[in-house]
C-alpha positions as CSV (number, residue, x, y, z in Angstrom):
1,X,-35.4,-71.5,-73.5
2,X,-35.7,-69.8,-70.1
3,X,-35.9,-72.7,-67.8
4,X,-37.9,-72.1,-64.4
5,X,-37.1,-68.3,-64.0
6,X,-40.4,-67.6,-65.4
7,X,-42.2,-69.2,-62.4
8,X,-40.5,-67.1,-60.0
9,X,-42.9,-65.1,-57.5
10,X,-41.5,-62.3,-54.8
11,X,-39.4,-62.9,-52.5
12,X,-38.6,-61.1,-49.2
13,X,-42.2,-59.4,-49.5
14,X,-42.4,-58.0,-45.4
15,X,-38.3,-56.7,-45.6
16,X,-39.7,-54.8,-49.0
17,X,-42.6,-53.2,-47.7
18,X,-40.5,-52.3,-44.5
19,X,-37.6,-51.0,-46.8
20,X,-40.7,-48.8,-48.5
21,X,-41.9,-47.8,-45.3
22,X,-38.9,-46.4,-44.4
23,X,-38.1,-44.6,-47.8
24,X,-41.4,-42.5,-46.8
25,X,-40.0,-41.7,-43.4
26,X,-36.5,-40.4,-44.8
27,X,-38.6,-38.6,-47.3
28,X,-40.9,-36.7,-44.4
29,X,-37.5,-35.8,-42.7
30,X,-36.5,-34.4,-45.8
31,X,-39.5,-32.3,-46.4
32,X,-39.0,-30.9,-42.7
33,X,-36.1,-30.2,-42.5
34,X,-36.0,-28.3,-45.8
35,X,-39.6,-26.4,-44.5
36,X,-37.3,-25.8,-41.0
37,X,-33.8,-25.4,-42.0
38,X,-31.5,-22.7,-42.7
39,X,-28.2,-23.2,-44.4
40,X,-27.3,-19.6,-44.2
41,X,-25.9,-20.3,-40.8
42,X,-23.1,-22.8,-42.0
43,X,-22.2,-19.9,-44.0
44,X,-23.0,-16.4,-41.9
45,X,-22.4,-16.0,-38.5
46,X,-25.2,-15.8,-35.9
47,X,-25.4,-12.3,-33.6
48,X,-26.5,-12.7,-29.8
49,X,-30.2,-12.4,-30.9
50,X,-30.1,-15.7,-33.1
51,X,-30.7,-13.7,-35.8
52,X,-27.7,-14.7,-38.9
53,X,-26.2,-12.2,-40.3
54,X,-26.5,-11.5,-43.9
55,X,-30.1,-12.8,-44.2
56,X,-33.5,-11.1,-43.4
57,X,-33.4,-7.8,-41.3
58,X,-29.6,-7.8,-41.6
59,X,-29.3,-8.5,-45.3
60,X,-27.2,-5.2,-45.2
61,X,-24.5,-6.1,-41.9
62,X,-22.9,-9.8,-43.1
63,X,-20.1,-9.2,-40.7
64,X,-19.9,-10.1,-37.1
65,X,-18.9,-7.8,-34.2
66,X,-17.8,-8.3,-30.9
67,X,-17.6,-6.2,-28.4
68,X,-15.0,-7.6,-26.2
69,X,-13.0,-10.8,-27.7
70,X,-11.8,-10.6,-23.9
71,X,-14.6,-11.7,-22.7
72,X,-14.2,-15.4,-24.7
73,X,-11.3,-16.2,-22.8
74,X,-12.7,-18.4,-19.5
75,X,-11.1,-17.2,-16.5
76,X,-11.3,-20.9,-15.5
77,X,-8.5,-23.2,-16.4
78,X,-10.5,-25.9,-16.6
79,X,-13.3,-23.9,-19.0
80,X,-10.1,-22.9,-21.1
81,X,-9.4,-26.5,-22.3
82,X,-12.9,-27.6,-23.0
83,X,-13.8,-23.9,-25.2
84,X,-10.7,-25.8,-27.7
85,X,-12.4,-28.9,-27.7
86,X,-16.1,-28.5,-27.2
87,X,-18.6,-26.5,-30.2
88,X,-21.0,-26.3,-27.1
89,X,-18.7,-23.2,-25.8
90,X,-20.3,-20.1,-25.7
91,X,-18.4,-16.7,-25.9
92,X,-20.6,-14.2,-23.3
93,X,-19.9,-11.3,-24.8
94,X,-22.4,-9.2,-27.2
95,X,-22.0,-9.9,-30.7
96,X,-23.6,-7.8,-33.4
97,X,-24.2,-7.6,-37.3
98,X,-22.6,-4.7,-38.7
99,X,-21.4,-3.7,-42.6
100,X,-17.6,-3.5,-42.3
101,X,-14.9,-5.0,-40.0
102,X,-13.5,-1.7,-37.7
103,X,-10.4,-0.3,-39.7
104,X,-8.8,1.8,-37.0
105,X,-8.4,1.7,-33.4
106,X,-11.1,3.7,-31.3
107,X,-13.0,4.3,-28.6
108,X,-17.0,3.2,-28.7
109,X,-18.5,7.0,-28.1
110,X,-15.5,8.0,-30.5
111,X,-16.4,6.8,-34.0
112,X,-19.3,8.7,-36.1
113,X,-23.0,8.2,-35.1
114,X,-23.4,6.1,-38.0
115,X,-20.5,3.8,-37.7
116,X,-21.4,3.1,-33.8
117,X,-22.6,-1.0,-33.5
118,X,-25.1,-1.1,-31.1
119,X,-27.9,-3.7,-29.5
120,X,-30.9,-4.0,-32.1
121,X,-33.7,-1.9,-30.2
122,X,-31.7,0.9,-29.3
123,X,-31.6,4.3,-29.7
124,X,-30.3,5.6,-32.9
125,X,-27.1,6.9,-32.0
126,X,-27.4,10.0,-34.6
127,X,-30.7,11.1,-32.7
128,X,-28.9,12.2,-29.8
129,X,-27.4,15.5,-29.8
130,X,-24.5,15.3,-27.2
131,X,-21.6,13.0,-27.1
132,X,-22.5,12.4,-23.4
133,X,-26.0,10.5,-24.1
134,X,-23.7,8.4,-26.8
135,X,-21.5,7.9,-23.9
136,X,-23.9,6.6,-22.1
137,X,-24.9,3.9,-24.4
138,X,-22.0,2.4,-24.4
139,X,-21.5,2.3,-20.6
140,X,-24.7,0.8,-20.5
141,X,-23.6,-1.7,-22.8
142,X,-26.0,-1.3,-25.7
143,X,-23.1,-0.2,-27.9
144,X,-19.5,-1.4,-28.6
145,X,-17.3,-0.1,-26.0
146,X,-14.6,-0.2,-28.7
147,X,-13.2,-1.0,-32.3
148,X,-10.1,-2.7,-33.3
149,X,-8.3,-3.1,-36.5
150,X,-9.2,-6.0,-37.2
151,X,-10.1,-8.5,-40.4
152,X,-12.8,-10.4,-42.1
153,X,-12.3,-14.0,-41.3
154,X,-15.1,-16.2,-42.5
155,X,-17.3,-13.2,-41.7
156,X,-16.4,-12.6,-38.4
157,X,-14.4,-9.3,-37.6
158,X,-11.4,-10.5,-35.7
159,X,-8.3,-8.0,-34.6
160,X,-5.2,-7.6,-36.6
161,X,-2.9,-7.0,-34.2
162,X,-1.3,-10.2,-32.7
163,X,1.6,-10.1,-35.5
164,X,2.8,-6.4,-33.3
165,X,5.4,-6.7,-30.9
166,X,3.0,-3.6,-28.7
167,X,1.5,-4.9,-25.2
168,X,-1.4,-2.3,-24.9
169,X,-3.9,-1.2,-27.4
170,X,-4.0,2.3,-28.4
171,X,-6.1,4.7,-30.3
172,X,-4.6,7.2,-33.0
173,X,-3.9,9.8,-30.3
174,X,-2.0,7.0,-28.9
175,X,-4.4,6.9,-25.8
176,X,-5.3,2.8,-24.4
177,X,-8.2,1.5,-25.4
178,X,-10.2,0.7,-21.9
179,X,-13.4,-1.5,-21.4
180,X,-15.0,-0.6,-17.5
181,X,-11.5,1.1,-16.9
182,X,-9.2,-1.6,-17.5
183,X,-7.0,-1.7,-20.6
184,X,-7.1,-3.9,-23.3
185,X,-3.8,-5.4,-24.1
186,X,-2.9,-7.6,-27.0
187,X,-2.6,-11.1,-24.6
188,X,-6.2,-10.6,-23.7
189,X,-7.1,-10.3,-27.2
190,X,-5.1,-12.9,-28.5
191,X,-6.5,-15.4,-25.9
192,X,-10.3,-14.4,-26.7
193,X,-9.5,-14.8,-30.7
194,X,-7.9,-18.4,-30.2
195,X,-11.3,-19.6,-29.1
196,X,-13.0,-18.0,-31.9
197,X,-10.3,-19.0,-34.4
198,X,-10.3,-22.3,-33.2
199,X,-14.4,-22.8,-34.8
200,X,-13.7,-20.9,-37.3
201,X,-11.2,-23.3,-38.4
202,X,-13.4,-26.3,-38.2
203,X,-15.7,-24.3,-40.4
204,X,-12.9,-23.2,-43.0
205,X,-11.7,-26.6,-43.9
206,X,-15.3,-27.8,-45.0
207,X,-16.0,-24.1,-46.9
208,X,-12.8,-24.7,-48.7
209,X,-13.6,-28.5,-50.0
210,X,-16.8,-27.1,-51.3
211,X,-15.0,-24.2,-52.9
212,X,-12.6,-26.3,-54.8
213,X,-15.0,-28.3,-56.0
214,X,-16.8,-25.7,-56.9
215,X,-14.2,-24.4,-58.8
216,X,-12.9,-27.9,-60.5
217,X,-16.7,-30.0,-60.8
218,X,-15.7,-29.8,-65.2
219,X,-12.2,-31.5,-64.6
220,X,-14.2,-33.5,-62.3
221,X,-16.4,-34.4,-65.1
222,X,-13.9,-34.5,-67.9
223,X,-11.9,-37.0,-65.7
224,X,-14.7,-39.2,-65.4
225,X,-15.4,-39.2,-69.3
226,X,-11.8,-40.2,-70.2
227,X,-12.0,-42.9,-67.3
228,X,-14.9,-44.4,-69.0
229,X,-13.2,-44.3,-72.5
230,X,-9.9,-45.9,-71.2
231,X,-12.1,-48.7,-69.8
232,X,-14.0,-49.3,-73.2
233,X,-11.1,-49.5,-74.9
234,X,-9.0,-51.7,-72.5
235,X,-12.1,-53.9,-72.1
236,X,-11.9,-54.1,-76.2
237,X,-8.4,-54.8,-76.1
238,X,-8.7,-57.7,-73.4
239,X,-10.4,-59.8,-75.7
240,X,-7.5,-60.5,-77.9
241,X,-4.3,-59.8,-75.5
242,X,-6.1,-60.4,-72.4
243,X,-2.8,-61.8,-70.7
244,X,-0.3,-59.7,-72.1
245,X,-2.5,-56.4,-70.8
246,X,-2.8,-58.0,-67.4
247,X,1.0,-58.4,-66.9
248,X,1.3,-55.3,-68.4
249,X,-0.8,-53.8,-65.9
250,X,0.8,-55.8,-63.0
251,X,4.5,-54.6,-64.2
252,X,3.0,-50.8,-64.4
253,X,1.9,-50.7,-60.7
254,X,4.6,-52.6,-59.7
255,X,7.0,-49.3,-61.5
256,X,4.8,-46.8,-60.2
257,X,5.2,-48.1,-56.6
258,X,8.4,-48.3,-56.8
259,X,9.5,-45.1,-58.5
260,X,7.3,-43.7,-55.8
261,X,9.1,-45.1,-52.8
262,X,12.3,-43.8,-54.7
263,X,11.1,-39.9,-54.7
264,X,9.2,-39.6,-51.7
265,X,12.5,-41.1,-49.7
266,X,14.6,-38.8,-51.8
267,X,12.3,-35.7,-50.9
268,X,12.8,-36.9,-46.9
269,X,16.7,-37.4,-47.2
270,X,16.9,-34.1,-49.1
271,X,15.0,-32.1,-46.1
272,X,16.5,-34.2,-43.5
273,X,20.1,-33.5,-44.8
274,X,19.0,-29.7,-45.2
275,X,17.6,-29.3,-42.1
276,X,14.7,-26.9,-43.0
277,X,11.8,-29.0,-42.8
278,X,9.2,-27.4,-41.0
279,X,7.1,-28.4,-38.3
280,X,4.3,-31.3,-39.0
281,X,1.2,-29.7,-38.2
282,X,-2.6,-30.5,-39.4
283,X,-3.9,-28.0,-41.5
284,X,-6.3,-26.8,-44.3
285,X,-3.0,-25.2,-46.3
286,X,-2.1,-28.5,-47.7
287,X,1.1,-26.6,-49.0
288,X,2.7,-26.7,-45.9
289,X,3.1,-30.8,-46.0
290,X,5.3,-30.8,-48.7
291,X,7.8,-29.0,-46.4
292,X,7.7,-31.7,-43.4
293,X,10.1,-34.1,-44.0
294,X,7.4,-36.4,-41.9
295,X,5.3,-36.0,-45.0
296,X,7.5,-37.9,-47.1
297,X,8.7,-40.5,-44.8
298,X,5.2,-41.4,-44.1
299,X,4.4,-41.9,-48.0
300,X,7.5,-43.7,-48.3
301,X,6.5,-46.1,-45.7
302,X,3.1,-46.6,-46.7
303,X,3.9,-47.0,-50.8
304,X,6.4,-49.2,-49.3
305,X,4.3,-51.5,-47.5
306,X,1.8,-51.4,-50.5
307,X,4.9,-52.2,-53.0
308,X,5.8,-55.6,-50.6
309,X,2.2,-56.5,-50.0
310,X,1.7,-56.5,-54.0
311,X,4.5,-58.5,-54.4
312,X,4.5,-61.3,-52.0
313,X,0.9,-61.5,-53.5
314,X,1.8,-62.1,-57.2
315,X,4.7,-64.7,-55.5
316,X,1.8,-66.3,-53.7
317,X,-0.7,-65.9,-56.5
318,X,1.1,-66.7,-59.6
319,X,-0.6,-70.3,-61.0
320,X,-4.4,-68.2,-60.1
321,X,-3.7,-65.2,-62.5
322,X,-3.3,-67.7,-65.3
323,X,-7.0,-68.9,-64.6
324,X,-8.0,-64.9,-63.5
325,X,-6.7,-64.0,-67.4
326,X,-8.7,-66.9,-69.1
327,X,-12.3,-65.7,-67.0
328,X,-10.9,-61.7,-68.5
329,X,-10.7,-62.6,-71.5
330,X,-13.9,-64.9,-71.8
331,X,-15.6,-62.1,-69.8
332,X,-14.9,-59.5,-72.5
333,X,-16.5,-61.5,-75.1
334,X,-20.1,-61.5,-73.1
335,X,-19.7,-58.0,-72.7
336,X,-18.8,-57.9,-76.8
337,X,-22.2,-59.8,-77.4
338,X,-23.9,-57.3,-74.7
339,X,-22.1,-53.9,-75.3
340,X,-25.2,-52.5,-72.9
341,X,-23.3,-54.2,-69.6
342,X,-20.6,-51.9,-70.2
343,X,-22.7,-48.7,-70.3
344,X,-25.3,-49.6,-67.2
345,X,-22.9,-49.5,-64.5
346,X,-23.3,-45.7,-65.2
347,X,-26.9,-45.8,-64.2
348,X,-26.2,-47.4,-60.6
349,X,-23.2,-44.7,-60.3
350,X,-25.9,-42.1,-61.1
351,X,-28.3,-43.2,-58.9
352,X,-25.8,-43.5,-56.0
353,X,-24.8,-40.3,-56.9
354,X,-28.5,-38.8,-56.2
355,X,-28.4,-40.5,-53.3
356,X,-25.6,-38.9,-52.1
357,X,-26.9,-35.7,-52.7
358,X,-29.7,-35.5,-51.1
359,X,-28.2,-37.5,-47.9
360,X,-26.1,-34.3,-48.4
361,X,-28.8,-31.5,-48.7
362,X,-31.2,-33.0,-45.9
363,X,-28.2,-33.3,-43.6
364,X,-27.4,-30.0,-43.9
365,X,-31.2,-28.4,-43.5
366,X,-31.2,-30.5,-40.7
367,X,-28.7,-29.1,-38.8
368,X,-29.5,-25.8,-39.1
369,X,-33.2,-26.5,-37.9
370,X,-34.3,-24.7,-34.4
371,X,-35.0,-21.6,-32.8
372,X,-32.8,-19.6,-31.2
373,X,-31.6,-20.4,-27.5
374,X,-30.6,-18.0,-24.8
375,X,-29.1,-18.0,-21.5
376,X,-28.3,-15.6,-18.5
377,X,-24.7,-14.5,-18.3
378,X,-23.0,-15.3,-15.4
379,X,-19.9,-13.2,-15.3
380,X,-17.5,-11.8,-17.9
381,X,-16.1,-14.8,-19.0
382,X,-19.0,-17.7,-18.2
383,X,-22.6,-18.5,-18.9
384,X,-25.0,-20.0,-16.5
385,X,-27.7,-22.9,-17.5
386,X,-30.7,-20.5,-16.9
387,X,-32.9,-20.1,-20.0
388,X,-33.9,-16.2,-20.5
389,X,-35.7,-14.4,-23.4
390,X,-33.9,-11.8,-25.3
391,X,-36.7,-10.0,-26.0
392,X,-36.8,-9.0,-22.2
393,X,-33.7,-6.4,-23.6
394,X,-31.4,-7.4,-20.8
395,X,-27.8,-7.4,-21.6
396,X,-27.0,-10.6,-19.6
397,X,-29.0,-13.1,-22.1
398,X,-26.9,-14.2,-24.5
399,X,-27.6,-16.6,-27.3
400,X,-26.0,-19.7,-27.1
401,X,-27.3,-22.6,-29.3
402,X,-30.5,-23.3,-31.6
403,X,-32.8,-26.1,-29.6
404,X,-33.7,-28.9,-30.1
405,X,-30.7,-30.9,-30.4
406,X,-31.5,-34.2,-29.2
407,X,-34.4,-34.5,-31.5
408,X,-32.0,-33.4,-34.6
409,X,-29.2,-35.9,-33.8
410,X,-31.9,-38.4,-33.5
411,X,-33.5,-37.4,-36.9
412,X,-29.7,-37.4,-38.3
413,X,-29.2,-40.9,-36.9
414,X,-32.5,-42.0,-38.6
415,X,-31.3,-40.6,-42.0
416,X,-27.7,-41.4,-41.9
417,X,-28.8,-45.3,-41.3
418,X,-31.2,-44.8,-44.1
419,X,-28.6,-43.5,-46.6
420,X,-26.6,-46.5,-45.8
421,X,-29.6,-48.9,-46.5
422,X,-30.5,-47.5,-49.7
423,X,-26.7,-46.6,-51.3
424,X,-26.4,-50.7,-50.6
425,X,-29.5,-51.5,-52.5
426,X,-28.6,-49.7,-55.1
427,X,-24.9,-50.9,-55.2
428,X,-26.5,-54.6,-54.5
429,X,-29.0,-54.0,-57.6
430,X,-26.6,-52.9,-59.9
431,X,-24.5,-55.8,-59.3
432,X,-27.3,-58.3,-59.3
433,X,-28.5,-57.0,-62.7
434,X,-24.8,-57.5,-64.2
435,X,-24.5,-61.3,-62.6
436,X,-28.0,-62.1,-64.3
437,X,-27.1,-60.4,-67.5
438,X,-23.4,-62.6,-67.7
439,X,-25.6,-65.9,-66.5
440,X,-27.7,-65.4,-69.3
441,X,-24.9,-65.6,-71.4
442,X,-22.9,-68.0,-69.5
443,X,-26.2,-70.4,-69.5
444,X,-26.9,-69.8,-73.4
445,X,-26.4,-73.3,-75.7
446,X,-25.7,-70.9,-78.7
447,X,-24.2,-67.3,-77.8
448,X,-25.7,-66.2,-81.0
449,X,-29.5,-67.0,-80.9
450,X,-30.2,-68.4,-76.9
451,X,-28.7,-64.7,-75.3
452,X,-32.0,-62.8,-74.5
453,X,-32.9,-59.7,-76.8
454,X,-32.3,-57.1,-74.0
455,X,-30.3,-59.4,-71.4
456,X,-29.6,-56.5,-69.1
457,X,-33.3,-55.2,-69.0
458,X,-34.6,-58.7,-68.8
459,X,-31.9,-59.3,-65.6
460,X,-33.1,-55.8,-64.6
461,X,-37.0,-56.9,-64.3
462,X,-36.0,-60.5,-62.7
463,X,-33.5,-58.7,-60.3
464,X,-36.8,-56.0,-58.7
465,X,-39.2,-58.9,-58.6
């Protein structure tokens, strides 16, 4: 007996073929932005030509280059605070793909030919037979007017010589380093970098999530296979000692909680009573919370809180677990006579797991669509709104962004409110599908012959129409 649900029609027939049409516009975003996009530059950094480094014609020079980190300090205080805060800053000076980070201290027309970094579309600096006409090159600012010591931080070439104690930047003859006769001392350095280092920051912390998960995806995996094992077995186990494994359970949080309160206020009133806590900074070294005494008071607070909540709830909610054990146990004995409700929720998990993915993968072609835009340089230290084209070879266009921005963040709004739509309907169709497979059992006269032959398929098929 199936009573009326076999003269069921469609339901919701103009939200479904909107929810379609919109599945087909995510799905032409996707295709463009995986035609247009270029994930290299999340990784590799971009030189002043647009060109990234590491790809294409400079497959050979992954590192960047630049000429004067000087230059990315804003002489402007109020330019200073906004290159911390804003991604939209733009550091004027020329930066250029090259093989290797610098490894010595040196003046531009100083280092061999070959090792010079100049402006693509110059002159090879091994064709010219005097050191004068190399000279020249970098006073015209088509080659670095110096090299610094310096390191490979996310690909970017950035000077090594802030931990010093020296003011001015010397050469191995012990001779300053000058750019257009004025000396380049470690505080102009350092303030240049801190702009630099403050994106490349941004950019480490996401590179090192994908890294560890990289690096961990089979404990990932092998944690989710013994979570699904646990969970067969204490669903099998609830059927008989349904209330003595819910108190059970209860009594274990309730431990865990509190044992946790207990260490993480001992960790605080050890460092507080030692005085060598460190400073409470954010970071991507997650090593360095474990110092902070702040850490540990904030977990005990918060386990805290959780602990007092949990229990003022069972106080509150003591007479309703009784009736929560009886459905438990009742509800393992429809999954018993349906064993496939217990392996399906994997299928919804998978499916919101492809979901997330290609949210993921679209999202990032999509930001790394556009073609290179370039602007004339102001001054040392600023950049002026006028678009220029770098192909016109003059040293005061610089590359400052990829275009079309407003068109991407639109295309990204349109796809972020799409992943949300669809991860619901699949979390709302997995769900549906279980409540119709337990009604058909709830429902049934005789649990042994009325329960459907495929109940979850059958709940399934009602669930899409």
């Amino acid at each position: 007996f199936s009573g009326p649900i076999k003269n069921r029609s469609c339901t919701d027939i103009p939200c479904c073929i909107l929810f379609i049409v919109y599945l087909v516009g995510m799905a032409i975003v996707g295709i463009l932005a995986f035609m247009w996009g270029n994930p290299d530059r999340l990784i590799n950094p971009v030189n002043s030509e647009g060109k990234t480094c590491g790809t294409g014609d400079y497959a050979n020079k992954p590192k960047l280059l630049f000429f004067d980190l000087t230059e990315c300090a804003p002489s402007d205080l109020t330019k200073a605070a906004s290159a911390f805060t804003s991604l939209d800053y733009v550091c004027p000076t020329t930066q250029v793909c090259v093989e290797k980070c610098p490894t010595k201290n040196e003046f531009g027309a100083d280092v061999p030919c070959n090792k010079m970094a100049c402006k693509s579309g110059t002159v090879d600096p091994c064709s010219l037979n005097d050191s004068s006409s190399r000279e020249k090159l970098v006073k015209d600012g088509k080659c670095a007017p110096y090299y610094l010591e310096s390191e490979d931080i996310l690909h970017r070439c950035i000077p090594t010589v802030f931990g010093s104690s020296i003011k001015e930047i010397v050469n191995d003859k012990n001779e300053p380093i000058t750019n257009n006769n004025k000396n380049i001392t470690k505080d102009g350095l350092e303030k240049g970098s801190k702009v630099v280092q403050a994106l490349i920051d941004l950019q480490n912390v996401g590179l090192k999530v994908l890294e560890d998960v990289g690096n961990s995806w089979w404990l990932i995996l092998a944690g989710f296979g013994i979570a699904l094992v646990a969970s067969f077995l204490y669903i099998v186990v609830m059927r008989w000692i349904a209330g003595l494994m819910v108190w059970l359970t209860t009594y274990a949080v309730l431990t865990l909680l509190g044992y946790g309160v207990y260490y993480c206020y001992t960790k605080y009133k050890e460092l507080d009573d030692a005085g060598e806590s460190s400073d409470f900074v954010f970071t991507a070294d997650l090593s360095v919370y474990k110092d902070s005494k702040k850490t540990w008071l904030a977990f005990t607070i918060i386990l805290g809180v959780f602990l007092l909540i949990l229990i003022l709830l069972l106080l509150a909610l003591r007479k309703r677990i009784q009736i929560a054990v009886a459905l438990i146990k009742e509800g393992s004995r429809a999954i018993s006579s349906m064993l496939f409700t217990l392996l399906f929720p994997i299928i919804p998990w998978l499916l919101q797991l492809i979901v997330f993915t290609w949210f993921v993968a679209v999202g990032v072609y999509l930001v790394t669509t556009g073609d290179p835009e370039f602007q004339l340089k102001k001054n040392e230290s600023a950049v002026t709104d006028t678009l220029c084209k770098y192909q016109d070879q003059n040293e005061t266009c610089v590359f400052v962004k990829f275009s079309g921005e407003v068109t991407i963040f639109r295309l990204q709004v349109y796809h972020l409110f799409g992943w949300f739509w669809l991860l619901n309907f699949v979390i709302a169709l997995g769900q549906c599908v279980l409540a119709g497979s337990f009604a058909s059992y709830y429902w049934a006269w005789d649990k042994k012959t009325d329960i459907p032959t495929f109940p979850v398929m059958a709940s399934f098929m009602r669930t899409l129409r």
